[in-house]
C-alpha positions as CSV (number, residue, x, y, z in Angstrom):
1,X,-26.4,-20.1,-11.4
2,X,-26.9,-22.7,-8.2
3,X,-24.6,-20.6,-6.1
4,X,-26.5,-17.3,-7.1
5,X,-29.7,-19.2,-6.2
6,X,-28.6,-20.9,-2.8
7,X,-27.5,-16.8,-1.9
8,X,-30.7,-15.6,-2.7
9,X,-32.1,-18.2,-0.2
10,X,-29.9,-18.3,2.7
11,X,-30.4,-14.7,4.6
12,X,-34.1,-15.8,5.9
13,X,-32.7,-19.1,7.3
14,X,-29.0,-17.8,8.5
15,X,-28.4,-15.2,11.7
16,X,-28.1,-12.2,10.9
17,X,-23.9,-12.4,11.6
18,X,-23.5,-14.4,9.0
19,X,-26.0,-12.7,6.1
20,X,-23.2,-9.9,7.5
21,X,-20.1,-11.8,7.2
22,X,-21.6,-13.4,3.5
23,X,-22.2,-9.9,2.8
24,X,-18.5,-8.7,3.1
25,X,-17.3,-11.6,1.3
26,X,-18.9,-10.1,-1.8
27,X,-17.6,-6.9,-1.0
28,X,-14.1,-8.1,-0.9
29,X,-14.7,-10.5,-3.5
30,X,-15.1,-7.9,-6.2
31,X,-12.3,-6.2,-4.9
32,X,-10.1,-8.7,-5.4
33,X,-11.3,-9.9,-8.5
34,X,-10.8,-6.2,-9.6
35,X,-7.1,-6.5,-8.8
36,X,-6.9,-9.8,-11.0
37,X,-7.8,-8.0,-14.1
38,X,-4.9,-6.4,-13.8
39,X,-2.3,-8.6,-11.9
40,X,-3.5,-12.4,-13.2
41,X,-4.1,-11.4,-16.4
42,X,-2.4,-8.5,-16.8
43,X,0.9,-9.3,-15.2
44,X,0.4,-6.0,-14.1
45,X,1.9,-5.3,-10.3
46,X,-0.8,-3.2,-8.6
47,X,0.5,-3.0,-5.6
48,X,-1.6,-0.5,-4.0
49,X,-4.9,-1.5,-5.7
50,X,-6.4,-0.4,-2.3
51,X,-6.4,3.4,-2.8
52,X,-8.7,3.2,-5.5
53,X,-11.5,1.0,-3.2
54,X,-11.2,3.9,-0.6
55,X,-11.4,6.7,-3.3
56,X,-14.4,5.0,-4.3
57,X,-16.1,4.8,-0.8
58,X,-14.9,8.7,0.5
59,X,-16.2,9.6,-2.8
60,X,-19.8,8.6,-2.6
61,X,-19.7,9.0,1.6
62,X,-18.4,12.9,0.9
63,X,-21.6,13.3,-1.8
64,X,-24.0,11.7,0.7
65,X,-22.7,14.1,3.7
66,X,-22.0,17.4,1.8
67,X,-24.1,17.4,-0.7
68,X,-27.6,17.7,-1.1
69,X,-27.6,15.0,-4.5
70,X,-29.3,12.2,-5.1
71,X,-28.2,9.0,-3.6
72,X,-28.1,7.1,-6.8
73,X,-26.1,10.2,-8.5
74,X,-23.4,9.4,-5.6
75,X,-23.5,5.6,-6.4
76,X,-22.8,6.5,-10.1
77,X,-19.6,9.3,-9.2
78,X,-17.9,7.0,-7.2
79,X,-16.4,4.5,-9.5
80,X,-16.4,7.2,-12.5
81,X,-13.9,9.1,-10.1
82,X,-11.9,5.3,-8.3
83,X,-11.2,5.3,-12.3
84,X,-10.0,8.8,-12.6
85,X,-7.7,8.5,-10.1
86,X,-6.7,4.9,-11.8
87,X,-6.1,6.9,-15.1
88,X,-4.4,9.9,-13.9
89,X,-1.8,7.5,-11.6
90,X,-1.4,4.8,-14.7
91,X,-0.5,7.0,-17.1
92,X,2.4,8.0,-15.1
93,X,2.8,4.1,-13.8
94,X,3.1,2.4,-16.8
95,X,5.6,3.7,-18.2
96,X,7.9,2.3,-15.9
97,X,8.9,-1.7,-15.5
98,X,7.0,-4.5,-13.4
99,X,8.6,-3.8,-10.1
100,X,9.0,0.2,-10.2
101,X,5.5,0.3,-11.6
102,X,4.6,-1.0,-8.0
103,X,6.8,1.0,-6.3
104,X,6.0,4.3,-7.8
105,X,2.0,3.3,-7.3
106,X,2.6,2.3,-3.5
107,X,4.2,6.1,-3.2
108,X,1.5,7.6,-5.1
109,X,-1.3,5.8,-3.2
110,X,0.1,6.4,-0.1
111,X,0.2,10.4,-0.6
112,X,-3.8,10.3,-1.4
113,X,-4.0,8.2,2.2
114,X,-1.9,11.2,3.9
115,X,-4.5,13.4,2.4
116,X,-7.2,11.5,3.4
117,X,-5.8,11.1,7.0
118,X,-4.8,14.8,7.4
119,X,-7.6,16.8,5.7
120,X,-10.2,16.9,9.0
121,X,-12.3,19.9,7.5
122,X,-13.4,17.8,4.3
123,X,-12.9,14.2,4.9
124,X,-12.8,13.8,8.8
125,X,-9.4,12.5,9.0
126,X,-8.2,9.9,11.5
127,X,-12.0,9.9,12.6
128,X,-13.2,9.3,9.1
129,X,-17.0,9.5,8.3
130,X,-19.9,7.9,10.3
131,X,-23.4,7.9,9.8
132,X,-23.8,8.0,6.2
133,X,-27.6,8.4,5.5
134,X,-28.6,5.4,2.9
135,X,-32.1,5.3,1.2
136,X,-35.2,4.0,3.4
137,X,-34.7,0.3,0.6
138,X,-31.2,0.0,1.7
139,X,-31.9,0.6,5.3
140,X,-32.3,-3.0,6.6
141,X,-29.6,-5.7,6.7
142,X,-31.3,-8.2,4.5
143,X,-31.8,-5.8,1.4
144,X,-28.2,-4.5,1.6
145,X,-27.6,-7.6,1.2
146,X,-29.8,-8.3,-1.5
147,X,-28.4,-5.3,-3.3
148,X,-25.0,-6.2,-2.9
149,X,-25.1,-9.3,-4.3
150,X,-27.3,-8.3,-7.9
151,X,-24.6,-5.3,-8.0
152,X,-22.0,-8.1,-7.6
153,X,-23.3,-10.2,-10.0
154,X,-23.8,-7.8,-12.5
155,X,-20.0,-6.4,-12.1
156,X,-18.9,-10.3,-12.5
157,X,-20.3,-10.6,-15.7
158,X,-19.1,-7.4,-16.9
159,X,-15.8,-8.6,-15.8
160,X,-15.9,-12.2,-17.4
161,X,-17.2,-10.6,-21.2
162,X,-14.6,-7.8,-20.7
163,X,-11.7,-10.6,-20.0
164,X,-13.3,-13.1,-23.2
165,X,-13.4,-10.1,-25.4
166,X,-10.7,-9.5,-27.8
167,X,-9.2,-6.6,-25.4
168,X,-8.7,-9.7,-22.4
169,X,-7.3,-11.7,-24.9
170,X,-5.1,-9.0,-25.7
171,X,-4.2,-8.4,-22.2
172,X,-3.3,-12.0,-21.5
173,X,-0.8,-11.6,-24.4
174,X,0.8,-9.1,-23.3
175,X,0.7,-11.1,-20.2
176,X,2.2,-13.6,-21.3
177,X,5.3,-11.9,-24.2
178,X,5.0,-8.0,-24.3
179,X,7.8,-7.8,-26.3
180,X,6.3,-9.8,-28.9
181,X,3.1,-8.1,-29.1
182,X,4.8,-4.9,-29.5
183,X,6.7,-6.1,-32.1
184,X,3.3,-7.0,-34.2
185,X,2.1,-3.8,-33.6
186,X,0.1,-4.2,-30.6
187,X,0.5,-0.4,-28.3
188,X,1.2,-2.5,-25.1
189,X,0.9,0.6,-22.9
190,X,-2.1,1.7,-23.8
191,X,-4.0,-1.6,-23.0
192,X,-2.2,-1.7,-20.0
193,X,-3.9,1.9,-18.9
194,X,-6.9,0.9,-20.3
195,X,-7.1,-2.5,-17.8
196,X,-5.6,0.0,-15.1
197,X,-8.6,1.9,-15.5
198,X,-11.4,-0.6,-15.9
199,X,-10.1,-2.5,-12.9
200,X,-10.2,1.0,-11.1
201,X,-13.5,1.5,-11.9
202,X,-14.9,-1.9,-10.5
203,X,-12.6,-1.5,-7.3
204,X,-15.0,1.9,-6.8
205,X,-17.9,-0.6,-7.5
206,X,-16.8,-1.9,-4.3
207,X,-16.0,0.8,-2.9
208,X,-19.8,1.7,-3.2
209,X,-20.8,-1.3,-2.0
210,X,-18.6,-1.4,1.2
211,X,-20.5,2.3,2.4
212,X,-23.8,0.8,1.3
213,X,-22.9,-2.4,4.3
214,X,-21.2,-0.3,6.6
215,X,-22.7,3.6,6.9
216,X,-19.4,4.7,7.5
217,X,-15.5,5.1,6.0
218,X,-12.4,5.3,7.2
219,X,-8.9,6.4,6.4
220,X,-7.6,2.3,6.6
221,X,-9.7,1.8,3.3
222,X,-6.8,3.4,1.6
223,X,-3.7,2.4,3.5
224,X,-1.5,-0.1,2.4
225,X,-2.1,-3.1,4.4
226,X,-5.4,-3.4,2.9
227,X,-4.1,-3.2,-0.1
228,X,-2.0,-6.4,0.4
229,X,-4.3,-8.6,2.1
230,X,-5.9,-8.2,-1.5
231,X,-2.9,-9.3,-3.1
232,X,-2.8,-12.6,-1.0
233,X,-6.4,-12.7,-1.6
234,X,-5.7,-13.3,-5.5
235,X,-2.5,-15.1,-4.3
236,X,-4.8,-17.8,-2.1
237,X,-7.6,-18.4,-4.4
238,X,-5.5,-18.6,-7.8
239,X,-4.6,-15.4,-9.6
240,X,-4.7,-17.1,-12.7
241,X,-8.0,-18.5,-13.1
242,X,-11.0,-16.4,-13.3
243,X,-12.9,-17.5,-9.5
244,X,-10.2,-17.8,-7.8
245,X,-10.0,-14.2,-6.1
246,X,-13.2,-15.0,-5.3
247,X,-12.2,-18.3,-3.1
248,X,-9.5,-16.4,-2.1
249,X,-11.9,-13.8,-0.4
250,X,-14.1,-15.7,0.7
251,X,-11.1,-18.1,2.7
252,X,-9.4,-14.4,3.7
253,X,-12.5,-13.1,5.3
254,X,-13.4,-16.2,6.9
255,X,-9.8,-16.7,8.5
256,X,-10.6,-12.9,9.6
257,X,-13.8,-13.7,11.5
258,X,-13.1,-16.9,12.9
259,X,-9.4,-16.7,14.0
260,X,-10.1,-13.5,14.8
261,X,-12.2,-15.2,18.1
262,X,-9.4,-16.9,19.5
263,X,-6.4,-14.8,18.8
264,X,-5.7,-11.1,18.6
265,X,-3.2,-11.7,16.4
266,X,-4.5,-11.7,12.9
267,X,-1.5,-10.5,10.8
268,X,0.4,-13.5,12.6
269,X,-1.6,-15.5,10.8
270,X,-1.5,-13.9,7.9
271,X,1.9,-13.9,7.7
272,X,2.1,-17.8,8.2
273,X,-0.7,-18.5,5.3
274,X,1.7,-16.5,3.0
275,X,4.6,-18.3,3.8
276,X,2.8,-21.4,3.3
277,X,1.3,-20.6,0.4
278,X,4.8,-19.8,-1.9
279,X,6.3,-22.8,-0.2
280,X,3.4,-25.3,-0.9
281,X,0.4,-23.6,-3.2
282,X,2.4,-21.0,-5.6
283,X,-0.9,-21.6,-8.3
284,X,-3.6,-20.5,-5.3
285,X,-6.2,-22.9,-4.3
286,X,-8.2,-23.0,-7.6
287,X,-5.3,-22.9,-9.9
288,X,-4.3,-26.4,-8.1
289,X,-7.9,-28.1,-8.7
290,X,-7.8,-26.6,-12.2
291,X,-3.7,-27.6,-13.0
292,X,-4.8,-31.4,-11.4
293,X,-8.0,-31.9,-13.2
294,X,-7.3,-30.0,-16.4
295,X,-4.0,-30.0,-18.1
296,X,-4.8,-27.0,-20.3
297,X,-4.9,-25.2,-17.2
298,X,-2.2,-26.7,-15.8
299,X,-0.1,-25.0,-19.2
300,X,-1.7,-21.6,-18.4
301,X,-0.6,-21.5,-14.6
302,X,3.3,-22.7,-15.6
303,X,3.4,-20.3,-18.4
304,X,2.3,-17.4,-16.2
305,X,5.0,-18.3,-13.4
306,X,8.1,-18.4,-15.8
């Protein structure tokens, strides 16, 4: 609740870059912790959670351009159709094991970004969409941001009940021994989708959210790349604790902006946090404060790496 209020504080006493730069650390924050539902305590390998953030965005930027609806009504399609798409590739996805799962969803995600990238009538292609009208509220930097960060909020809570409730409890055991839950019964498959698609839906949350900042989409939202910086993002911050995608975010995007001033060569960089992190931080940064400082933890993140 201190963090939430120092937020609400900070853009009148920050420059604007970095209202800007807090801004997309939201952005990318829910995105990753969208992943996590599925991949920390899920076990499930979403490997091109991306697609879904990009469906998301083209969906309400295509309503916003071609239509003549409200803006809200767009706001409201968007994640409705990110999940959707999540439902309609799951059900074909998780019916297969860890690593094929991946594999199959990485094809499948890719052939939406060909279509994306292609189709110049509808979607703009290579070019992707610019100027996407937003209402007169949303117009300024300083209430995008304001708006981000309620709709944030809200989507964090959602996340945290939905993750306490007896269907994330369920998840994490499946998490943990699928054949034993399916062996008392529990249809491990079906929860599976069902996270699939909830995590889908909040990934077109942020989808939303990144047209709402930017005014503008591009094909990249749903190529691969993007999809695995999220990954790492869950990777760096702890993808078995609940906050940690967020610190993972908020580190990833920072690296971004900062490094990104003194060398061209971001994915360099990249590359060499990911090395180090399996070689010296395999928990993420939060799951090693919470291992050191609280053993029950510490149980959690060993079980989920056997």
């Amino acid at each position: 609740m201190a963090i939430f209020i120092v937020l609400l504080v900070l853009p009148p006493i920050i420059p604007r870059f970095y209202t800007y730069i807090l801004t997309l650390m939201f952005v990318m924050g829910l995105l990753a912790m969208s992943l996590n539902m599925v991949l920390g305590h899920g076990m499930i390998f979403q490997f091109h959670h991306g697609v879904f953030y990009g469906v998301g965005a083209y969906t309400v930027a295509l309503m916003l351009t071609k239509t003549s609806l409200p803006v809200w009504l767009g706001f409201a399609a968007a994640p409705i159709a990110a999940a959707v798409v999540g439902l309609l590739i799951g059900w074909f996805c998780v019916r297969l094991t860890r690593l094929y799962f991946g594999m199959l969803q990485i094809a499948l995600g890719s052939l939406l970004y060909v279509i994306v990238f292609r189709w110049y009538d509808f979607t703009g292609g290579d070019d992707g969409i610019y100027g996407i009208p937003m209402p007169s509220i949303l117009s300024s930097s300083k209430n995008s941001y304001y708006f981000i960060l309620i709709i944030v909020a809200i989507s964090l809570m959602l996340i945290y009940l939905i993750l306490k409730s007896p269907f994330g409890t369920t998840l994490e055991a499946i998490r943990d021994n699928p054949q034993r839950c399916e062996a008392v019964g529990v249809n491990v498959r079906r929860h599976q989708l069902g996270a699939i698609v909830i995590a889908t839906f909040f990934a077109g949350i942020a989808g939303v959210l990144f047209v709402v900042l930017e005014k503008f989409v591009h094909p990249d939202l749903l190529f691969w790349v993007l999809s695995l910086e999220i990954f790492i993002m869950c990777l760096l911050g702890g993808w078995f604790t609940f906050t940690g995608p967020l610190l993972g975010a908020a580190i990833m995007m920072a690296l971004r902006t900062f490094v990104g001033i003194y060398t061209e060569y971001w994915t360099l960089i990249l590359g060499v946090i990911l090395i180090l992190l399996i070689f010296f931080l395999p928990e993420g940064v939060m799951g090693y404060f919470l291992a050191k400082f609280q053993p029950r933890a510490k149980e959690v993140t060993e079980r989920g790496y056997e």
